[in-house]
PyMOL commands that place a pseudoatom at each C-alpha (Angstrom):
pseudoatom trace, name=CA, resn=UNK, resi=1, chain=A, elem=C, hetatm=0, pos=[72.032, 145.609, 86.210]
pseudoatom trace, name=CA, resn=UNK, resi=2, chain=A, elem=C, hetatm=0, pos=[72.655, 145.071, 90.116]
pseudoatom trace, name=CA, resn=UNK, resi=3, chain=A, elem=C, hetatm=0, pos=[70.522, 142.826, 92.326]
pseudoatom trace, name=CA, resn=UNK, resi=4, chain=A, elem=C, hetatm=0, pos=[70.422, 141.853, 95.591]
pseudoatom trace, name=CA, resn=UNK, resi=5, chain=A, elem=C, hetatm=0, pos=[69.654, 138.214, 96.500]
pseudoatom trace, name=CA, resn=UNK, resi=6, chain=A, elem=C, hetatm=0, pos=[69.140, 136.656, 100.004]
pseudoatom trace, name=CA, resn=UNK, resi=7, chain=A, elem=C, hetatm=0, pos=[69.249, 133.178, 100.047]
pseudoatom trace, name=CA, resn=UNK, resi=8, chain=A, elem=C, hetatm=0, pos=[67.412, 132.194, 103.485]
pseudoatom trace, name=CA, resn=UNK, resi=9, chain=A, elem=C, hetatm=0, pos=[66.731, 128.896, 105.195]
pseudoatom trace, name=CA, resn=UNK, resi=10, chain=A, elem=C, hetatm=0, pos=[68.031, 126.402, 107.966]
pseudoatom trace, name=CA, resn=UNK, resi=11, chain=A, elem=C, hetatm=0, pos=[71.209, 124.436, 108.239]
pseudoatom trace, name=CA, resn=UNK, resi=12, chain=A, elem=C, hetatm=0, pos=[71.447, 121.892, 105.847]
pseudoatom trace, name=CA, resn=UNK, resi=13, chain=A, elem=C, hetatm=0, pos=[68.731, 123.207, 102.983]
pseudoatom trace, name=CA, resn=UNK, resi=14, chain=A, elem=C, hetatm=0, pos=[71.837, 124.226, 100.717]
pseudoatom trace, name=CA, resn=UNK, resi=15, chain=A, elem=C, hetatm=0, pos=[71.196, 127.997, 100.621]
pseudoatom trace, name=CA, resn=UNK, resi=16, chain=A, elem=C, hetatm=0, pos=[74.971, 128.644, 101.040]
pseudoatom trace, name=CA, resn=UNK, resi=17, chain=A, elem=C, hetatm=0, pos=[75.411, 125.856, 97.956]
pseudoatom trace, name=CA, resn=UNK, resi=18, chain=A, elem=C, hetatm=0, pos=[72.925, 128.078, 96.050]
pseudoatom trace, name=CA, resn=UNK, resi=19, chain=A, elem=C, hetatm=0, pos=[74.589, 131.441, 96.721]
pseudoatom trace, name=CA, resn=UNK, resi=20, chain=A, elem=C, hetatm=0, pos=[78.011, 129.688, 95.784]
pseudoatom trace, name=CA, resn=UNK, resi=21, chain=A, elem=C, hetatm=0, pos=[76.943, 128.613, 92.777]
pseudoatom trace, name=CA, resn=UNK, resi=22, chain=A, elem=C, hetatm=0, pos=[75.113, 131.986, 91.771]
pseudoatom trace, name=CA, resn=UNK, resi=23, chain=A, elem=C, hetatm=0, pos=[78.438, 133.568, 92.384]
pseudoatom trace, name=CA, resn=UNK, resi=24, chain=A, elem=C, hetatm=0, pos=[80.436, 131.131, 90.188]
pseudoatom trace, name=CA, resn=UNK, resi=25, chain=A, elem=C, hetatm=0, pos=[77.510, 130.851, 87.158]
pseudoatom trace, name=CA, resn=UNK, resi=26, chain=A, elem=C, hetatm=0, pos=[77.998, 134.913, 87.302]
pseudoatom trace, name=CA, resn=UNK, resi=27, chain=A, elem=C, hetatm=0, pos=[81.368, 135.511, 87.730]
pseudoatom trace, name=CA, resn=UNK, resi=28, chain=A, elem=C, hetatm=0, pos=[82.093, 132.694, 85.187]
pseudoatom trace, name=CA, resn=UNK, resi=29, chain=A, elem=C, hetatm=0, pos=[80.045, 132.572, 82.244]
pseudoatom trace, name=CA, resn=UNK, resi=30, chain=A, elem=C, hetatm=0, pos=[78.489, 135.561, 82.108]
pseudoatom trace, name=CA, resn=UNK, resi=31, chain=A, elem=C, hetatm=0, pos=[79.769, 138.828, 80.375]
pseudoatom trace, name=CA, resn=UNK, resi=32, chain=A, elem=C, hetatm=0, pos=[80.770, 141.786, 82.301]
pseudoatom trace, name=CA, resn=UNK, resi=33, chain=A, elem=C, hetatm=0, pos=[79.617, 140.385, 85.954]
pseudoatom trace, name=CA, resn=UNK, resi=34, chain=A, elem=C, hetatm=0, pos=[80.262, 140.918, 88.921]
pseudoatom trace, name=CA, resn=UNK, resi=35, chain=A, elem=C, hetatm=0, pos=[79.559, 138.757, 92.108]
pseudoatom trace, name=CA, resn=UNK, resi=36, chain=A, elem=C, hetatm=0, pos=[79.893, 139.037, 95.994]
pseudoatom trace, name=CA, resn=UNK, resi=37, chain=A, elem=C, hetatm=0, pos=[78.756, 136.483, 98.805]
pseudoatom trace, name=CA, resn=UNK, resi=38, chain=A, elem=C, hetatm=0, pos=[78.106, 136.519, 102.446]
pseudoatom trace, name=CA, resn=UNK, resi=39, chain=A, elem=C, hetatm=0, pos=[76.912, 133.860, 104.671]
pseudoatom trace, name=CA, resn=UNK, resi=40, chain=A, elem=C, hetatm=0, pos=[75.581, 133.749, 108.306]
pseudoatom trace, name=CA, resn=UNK, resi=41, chain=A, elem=C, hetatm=0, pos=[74.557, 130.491, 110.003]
pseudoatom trace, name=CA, resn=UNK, resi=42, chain=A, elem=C, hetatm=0, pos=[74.479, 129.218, 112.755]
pseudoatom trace, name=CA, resn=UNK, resi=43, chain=A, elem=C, hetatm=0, pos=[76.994, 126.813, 114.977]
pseudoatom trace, name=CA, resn=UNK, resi=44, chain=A, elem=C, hetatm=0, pos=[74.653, 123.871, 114.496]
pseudoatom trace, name=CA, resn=UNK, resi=45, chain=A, elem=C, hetatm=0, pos=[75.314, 121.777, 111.372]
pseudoatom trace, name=CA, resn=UNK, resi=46, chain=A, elem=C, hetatm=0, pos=[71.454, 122.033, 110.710]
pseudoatom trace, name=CA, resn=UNK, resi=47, chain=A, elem=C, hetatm=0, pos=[68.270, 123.119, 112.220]
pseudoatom trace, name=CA, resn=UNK, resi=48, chain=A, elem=C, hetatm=0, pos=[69.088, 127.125, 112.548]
pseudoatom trace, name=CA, resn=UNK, resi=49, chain=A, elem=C, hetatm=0, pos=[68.479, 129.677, 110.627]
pseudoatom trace, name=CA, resn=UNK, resi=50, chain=A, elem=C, hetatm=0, pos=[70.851, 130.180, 107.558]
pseudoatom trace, name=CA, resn=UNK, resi=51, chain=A, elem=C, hetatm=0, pos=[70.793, 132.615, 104.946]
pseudoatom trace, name=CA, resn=UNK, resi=52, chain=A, elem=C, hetatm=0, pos=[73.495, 133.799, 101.847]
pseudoatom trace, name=CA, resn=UNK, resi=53, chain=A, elem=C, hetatm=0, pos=[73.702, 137.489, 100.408]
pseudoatom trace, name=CA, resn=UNK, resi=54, chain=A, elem=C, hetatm=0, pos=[74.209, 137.353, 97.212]
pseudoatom trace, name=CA, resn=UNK, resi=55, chain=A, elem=C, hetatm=0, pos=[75.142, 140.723, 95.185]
pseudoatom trace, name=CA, resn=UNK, resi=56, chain=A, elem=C, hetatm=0, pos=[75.212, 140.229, 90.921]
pseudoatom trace, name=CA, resn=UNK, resi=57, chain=A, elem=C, hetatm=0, pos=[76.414, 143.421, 89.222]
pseudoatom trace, name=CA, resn=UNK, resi=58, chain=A, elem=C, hetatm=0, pos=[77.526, 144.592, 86.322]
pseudoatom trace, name=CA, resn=UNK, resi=59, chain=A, elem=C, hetatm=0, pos=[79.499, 147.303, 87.660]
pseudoatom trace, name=CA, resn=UNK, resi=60, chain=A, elem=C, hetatm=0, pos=[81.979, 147.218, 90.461]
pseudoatom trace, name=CA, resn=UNK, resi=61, chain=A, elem=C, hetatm=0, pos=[80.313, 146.513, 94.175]
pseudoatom trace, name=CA, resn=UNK, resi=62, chain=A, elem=C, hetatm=0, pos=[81.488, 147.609, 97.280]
pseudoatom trace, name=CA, resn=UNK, resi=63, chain=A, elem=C, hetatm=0, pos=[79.814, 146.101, 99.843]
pseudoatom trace, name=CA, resn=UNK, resi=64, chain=A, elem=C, hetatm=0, pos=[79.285, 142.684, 100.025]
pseudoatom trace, name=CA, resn=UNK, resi=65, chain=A, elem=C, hetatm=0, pos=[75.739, 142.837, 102.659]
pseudoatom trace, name=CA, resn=UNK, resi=66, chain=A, elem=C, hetatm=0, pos=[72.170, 143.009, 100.409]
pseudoatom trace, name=CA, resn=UNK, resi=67, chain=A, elem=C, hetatm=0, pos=[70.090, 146.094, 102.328]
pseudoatom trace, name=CA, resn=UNK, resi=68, chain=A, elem=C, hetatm=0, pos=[67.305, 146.465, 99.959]
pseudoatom trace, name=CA, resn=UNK, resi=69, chain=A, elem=C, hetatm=0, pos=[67.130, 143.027, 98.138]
pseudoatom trace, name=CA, resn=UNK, resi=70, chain=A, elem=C, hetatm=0, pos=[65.488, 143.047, 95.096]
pseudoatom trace, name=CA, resn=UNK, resi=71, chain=A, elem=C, hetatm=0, pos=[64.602, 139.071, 95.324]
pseudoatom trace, name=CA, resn=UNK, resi=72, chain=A, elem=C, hetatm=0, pos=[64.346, 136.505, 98.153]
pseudoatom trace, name=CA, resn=UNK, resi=73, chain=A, elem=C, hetatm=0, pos=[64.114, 133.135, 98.858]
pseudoatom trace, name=CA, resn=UNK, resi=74, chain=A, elem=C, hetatm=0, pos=[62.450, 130.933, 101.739]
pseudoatom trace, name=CA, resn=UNK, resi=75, chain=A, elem=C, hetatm=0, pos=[62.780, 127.896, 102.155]
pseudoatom trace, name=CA, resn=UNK, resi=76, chain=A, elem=C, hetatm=0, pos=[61.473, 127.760, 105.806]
pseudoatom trace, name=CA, resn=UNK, resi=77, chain=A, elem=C, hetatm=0, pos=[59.120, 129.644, 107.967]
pseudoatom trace, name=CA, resn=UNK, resi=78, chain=A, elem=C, hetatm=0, pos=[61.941, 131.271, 110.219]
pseudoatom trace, name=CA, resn=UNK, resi=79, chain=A, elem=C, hetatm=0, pos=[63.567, 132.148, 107.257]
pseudoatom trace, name=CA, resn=UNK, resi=80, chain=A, elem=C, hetatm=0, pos=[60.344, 133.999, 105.850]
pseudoatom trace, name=CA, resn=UNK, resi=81, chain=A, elem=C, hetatm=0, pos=[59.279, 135.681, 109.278]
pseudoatom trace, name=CA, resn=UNK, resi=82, chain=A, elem=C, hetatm=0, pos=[62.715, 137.063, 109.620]
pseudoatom trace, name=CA, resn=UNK, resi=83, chain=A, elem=C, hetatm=0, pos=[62.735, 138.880, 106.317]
pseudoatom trace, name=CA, resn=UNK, resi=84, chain=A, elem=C, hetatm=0, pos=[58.484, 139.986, 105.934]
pseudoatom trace, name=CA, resn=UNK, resi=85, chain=A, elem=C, hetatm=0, pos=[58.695, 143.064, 107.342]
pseudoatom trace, name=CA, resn=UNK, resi=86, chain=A, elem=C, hetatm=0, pos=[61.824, 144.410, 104.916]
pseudoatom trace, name=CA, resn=UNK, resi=87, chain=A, elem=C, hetatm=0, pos=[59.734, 143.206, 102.116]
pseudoatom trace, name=CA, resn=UNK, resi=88, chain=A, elem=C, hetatm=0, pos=[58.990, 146.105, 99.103]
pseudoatom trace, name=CA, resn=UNK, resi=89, chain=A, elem=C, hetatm=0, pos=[56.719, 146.144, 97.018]
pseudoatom trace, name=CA, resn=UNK, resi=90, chain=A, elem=C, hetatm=0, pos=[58.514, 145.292, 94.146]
pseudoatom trace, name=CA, resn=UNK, resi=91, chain=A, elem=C, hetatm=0, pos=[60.752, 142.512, 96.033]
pseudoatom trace, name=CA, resn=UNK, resi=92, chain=A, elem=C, hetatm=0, pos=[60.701, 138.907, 94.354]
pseudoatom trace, name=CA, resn=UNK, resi=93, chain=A, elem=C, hetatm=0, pos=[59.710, 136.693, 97.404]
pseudoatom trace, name=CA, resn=UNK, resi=94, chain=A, elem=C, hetatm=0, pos=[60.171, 132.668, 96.108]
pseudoatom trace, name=CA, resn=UNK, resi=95, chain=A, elem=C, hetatm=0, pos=[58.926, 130.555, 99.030]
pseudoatom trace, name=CA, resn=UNK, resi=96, chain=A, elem=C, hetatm=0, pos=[58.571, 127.041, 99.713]
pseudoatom trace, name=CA, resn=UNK, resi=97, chain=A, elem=C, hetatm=0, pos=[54.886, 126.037, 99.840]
pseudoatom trace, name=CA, resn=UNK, resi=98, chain=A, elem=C, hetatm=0, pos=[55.938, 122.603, 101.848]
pseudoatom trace, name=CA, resn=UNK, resi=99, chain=A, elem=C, hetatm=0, pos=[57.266, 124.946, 104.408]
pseudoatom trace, name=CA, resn=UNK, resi=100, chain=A, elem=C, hetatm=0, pos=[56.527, 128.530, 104.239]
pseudoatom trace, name=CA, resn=UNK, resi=101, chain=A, elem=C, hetatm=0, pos=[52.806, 130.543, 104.782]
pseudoatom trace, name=CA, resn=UNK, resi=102, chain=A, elem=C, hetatm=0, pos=[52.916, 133.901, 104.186]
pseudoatom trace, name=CA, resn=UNK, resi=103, chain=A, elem=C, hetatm=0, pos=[51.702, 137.070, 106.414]
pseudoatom trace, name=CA, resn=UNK, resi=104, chain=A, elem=C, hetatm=0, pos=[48.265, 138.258, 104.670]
pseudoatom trace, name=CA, resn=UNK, resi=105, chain=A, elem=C, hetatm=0, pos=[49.229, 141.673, 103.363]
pseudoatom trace, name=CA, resn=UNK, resi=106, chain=A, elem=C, hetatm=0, pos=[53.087, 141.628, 103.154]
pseudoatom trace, name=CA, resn=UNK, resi=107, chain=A, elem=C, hetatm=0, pos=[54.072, 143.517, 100.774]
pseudoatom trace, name=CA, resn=UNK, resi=108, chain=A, elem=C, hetatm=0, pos=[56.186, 142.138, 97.460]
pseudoatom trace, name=CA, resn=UNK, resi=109, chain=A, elem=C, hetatm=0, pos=[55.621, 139.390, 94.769]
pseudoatom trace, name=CA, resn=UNK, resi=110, chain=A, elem=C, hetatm=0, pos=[54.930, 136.321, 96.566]
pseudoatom trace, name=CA, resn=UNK, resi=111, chain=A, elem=C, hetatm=0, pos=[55.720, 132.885, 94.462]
pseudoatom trace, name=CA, resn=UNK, resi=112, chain=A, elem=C, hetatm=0, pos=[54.819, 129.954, 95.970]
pseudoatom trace, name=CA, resn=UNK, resi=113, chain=A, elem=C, hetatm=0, pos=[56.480, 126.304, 94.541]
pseudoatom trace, name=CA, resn=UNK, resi=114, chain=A, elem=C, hetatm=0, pos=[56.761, 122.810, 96.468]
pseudoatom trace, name=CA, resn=UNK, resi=115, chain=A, elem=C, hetatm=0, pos=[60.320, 122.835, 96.136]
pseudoatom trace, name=CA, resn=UNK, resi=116, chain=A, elem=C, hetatm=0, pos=[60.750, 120.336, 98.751]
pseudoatom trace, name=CA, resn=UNK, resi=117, chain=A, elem=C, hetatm=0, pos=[58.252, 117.830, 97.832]
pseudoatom trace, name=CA, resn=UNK, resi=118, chain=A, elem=C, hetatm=0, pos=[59.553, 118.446, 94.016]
pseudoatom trace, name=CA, resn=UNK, resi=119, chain=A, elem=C, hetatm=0, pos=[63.317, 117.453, 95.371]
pseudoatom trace, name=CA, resn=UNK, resi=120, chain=A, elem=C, hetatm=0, pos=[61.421, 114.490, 97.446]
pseudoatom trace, name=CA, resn=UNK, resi=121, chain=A, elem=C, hetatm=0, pos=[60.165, 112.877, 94.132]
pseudoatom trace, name=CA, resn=UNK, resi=122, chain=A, elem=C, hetatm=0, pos=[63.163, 113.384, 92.262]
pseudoatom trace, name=CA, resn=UNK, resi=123, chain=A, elem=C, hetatm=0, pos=[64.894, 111.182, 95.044]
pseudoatom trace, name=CA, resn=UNK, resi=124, chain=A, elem=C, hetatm=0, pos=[66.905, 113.959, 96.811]
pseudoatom trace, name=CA, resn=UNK, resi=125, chain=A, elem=C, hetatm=0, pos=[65.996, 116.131, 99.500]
pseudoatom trace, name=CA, resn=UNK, resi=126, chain=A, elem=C, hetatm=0, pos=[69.338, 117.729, 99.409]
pseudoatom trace, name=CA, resn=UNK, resi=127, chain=A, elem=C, hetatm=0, pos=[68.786, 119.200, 96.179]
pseudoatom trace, name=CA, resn=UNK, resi=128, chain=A, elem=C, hetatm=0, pos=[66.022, 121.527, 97.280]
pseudoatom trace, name=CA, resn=UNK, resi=129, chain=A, elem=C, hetatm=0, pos=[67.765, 124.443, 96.775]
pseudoatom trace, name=CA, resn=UNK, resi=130, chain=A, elem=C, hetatm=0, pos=[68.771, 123.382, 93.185]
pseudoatom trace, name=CA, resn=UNK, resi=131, chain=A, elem=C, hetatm=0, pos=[65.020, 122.783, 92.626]
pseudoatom trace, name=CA, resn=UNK, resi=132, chain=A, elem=C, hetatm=0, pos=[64.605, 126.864, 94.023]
pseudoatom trace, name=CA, resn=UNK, resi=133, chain=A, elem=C, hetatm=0, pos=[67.644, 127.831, 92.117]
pseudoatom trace, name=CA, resn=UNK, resi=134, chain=A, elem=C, hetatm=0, pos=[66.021, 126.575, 89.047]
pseudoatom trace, name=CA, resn=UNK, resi=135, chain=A, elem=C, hetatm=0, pos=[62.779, 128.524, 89.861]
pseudoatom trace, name=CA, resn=UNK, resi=136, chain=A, elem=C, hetatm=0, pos=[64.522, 131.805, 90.535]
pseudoatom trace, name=CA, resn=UNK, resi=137, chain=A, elem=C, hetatm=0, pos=[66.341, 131.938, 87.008]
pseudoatom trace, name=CA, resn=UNK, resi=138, chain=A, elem=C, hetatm=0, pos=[63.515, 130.634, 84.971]
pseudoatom trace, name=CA, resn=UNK, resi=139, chain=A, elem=C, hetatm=0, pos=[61.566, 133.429, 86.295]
pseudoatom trace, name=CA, resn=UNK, resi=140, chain=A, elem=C, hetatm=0, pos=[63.651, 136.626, 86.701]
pseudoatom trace, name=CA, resn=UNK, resi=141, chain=A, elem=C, hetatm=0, pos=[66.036, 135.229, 83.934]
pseudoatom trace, name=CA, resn=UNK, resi=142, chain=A, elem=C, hetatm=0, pos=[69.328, 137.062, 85.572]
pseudoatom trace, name=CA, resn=UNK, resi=143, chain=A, elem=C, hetatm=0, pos=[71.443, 133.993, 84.780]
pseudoatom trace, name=CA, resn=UNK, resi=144, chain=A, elem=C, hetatm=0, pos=[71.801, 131.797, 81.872]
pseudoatom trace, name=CA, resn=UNK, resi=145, chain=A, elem=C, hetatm=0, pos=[71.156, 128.700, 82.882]
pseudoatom trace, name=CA, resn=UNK, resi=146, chain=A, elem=C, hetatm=0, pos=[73.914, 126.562, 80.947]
pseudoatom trace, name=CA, resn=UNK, resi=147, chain=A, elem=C, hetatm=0, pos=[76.525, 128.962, 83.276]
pseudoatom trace, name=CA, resn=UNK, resi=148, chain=A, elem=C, hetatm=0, pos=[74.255, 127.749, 86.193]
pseudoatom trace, name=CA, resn=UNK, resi=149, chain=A, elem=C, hetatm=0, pos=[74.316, 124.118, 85.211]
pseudoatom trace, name=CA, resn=UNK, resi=150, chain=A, elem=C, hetatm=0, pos=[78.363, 124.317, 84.323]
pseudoatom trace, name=CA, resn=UNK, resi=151, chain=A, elem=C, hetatm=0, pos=[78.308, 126.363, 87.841]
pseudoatom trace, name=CA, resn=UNK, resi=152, chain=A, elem=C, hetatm=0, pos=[76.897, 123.065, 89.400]
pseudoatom trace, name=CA, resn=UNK, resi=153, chain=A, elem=C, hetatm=0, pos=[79.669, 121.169, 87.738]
pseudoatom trace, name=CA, resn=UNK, resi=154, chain=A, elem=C, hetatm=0, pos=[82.723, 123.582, 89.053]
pseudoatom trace, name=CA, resn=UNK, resi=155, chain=A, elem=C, hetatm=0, pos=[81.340, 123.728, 92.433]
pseudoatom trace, name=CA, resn=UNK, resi=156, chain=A, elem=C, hetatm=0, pos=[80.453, 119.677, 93.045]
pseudoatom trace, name=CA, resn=UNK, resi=157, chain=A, elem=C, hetatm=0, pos=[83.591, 118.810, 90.698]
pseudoatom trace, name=CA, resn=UNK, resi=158, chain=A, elem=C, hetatm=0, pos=[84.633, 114.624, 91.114]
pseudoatom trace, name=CA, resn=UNK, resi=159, chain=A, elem=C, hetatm=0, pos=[81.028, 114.245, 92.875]
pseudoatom trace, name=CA, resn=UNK, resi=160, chain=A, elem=C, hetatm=0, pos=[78.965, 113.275, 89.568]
pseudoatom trace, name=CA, resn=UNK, resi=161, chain=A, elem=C, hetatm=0, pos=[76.113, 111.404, 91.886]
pseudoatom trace, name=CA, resn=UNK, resi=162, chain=A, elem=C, hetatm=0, pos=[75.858, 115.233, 93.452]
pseudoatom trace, name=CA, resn=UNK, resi=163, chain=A, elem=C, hetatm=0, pos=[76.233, 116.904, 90.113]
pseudoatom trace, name=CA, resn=UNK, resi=164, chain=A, elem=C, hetatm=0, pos=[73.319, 114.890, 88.386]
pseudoatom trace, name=CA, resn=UNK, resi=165, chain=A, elem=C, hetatm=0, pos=[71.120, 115.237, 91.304]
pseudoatom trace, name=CA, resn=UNK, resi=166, chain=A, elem=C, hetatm=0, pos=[71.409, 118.906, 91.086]
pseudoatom trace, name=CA, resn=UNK, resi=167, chain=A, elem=C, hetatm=0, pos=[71.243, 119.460, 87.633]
pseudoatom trace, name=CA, resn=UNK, resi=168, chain=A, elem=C, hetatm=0, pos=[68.146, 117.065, 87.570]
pseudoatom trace, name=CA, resn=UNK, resi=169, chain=A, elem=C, hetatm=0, pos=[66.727, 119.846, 90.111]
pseudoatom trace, name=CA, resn=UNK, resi=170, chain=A, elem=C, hetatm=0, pos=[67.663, 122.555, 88.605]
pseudoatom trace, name=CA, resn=UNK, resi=171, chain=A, elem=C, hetatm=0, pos=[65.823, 121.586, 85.581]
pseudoatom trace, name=CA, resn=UNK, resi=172, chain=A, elem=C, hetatm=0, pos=[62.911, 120.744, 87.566]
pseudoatom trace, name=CA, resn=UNK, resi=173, chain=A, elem=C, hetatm=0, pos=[62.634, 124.274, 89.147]
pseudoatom trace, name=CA, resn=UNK, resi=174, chain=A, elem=C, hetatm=0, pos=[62.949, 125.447, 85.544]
pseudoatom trace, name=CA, resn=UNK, resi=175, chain=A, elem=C, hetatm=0, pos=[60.112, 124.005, 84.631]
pseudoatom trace, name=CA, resn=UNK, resi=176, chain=A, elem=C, hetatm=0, pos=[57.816, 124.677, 87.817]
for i in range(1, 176): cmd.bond("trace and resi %d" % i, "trace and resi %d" % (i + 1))
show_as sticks, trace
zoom trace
């Protein structure tokens, strides 16, 4: 098994976060995986585009940069026009709704959820990306998601506020 993840947004919607703690719920507590990471953003804190490559294999992996990805998320416009036209037809695409309207025609799997209004109601906006994160394993099932929700735990360790609101999202996006 080897997939190729990009993680895609702007400053401050947690898509590093996300990729971070796909690494760690792979490379942790699940058997025989593998997991690389890359990031690009911009030199803003927030408002430019952001996205996180994300590699999860089960054999060794030599280059860190997803060419082909196999799934995708948006979680803004920029984020979605940047990536359309490298779209297959078998490519994942989970989009936000709240923020994101697809091309007519683009090729791939299109699956639209509010995952920023969903984070909204659950009383934080910051854990949009938990909310997606939740939505991308309950679908595709690559992860299990008690290593995702002890990968929450390692990666916000001594911030339990943090923790619960992301767990809270996760399971949200689970059941979306």
């Amino acid at each position: 098994m080897r997939k190729g993840i990009v993680l895609s947004g702007v400053g401050g919607q947690g898509v590093v976060s996300a990729g971070e703690i796909l690494g760690i719920a792979a490379s942790l507590y699940e058997d025989n995986m593998n997991a690389v990471m890359t990031a690009a953003y911009g030199s803003e804190a927030r408002g430019t585009f952001t996205k996180a490559d994300v590699i999860l294999s089960d054999t060794l992996i030599g280059y860190p940069n997803v060419e082909e990805p196999d799934i995708i998320l948006c979680l803004a416009q920029v984020a979605y026009d940047r990536y359309v036209d490298k779209f297959k037809d078998d490519t994942l695409i989970f989009y936000d709704t709240d923020e994101v309207k697809p091309k007519e025609g683009a090729k791939g799997n299109h699956l639209g959820y509010p995952f920023r209004s969903t984070a909204v109601e659950l009383g934080s906006l910051q854990s949009e990306n938990a909310v997606a994160v939740g939505a991308i394993i309950k679908k595709t099932g690559i992860l299990k998601a008690e290593g995702v929700r002890k990968a929450f735990a390692d990666r916000f360790a001594g911030k339990e506020k943090v923790i619960q609101s992301n767990q809270k999202g996760f399971d949200k996006g689970m059941e979306l």
